[in-house]
C-alpha positions in Angstrom: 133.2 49.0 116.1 131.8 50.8 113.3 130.5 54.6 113.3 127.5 56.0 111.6 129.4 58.5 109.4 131.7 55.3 108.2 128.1 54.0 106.2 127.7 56.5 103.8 129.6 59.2 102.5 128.1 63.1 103.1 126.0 64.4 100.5 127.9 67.7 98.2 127.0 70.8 99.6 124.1 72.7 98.1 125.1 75.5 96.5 122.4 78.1 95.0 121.4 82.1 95.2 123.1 82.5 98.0 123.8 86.5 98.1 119.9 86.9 97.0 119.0 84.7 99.8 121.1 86.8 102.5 119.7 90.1 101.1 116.1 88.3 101.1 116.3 87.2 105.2 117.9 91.1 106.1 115.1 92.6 104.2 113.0 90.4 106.5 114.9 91.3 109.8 114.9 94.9 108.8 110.9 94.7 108.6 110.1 92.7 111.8 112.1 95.6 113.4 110.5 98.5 112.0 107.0 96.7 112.8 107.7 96.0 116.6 109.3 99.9 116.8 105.9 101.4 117.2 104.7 98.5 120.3 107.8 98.9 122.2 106.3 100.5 125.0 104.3 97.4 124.5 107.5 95.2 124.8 109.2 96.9 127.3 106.3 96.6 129.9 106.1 93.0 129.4 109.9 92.1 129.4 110.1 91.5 126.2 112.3 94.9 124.8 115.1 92.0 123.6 112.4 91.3 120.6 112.9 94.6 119.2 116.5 94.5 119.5 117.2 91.1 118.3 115.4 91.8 114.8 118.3 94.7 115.1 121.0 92.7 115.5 119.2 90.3 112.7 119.4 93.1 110.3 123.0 94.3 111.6 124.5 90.6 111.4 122.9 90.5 107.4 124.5 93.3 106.2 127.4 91.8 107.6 126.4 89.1 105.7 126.0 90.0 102.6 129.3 91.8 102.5 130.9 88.5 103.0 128.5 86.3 100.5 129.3 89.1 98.1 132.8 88.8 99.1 133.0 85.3 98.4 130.9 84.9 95.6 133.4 87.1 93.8 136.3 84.5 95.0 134.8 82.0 93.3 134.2 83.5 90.1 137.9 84.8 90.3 139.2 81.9 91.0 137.1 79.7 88.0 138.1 82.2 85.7 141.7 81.9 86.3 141.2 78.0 86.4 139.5 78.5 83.3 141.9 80.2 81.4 145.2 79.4 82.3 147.2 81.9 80.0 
């Protein structure tokens, strides 16, 4: 019997601006959080406190991220440079 993934191979993986994009979506997290600050009374009435703090966590979780992109983004430069230049 033949499987799905045995049709076609999988596509390369996309690789673009990936740090700018991680910096771009904690900006974003950072900003839903300081805009639901001021309603939390709001939130809190109605149950709903966990929005305020997720967008945290969001924010939290991206710098994380970009340390890693960052991180990363410098392996792979290292490592095409020395791939590069074999000397």
């Amino acid at each position: 019997m033949w499987k799905k993934s045995e049709l076609r191979e999988a596509p390369a993986p996309l690789e673009g601006p990936v740090v700018g994009t991680i910096i771009g979506g904690t900006i974003i997290w950072f900003v839903l959080f300081l805009g639901q600050l001021p309603f939390y009374g709001w939130y809190a009435d109605n149950g709903h406190a966990w929005w305020v703090w997720t967008c945290l966590a969001g924010g939290g979780l991206g710098l994380l991220g970009i340390w890693y992109v960052r991180k990363r983004d410098a392996a792979i430069k290292r490592a095409a440079a020395a791939t590069a230049d074999p000397s």
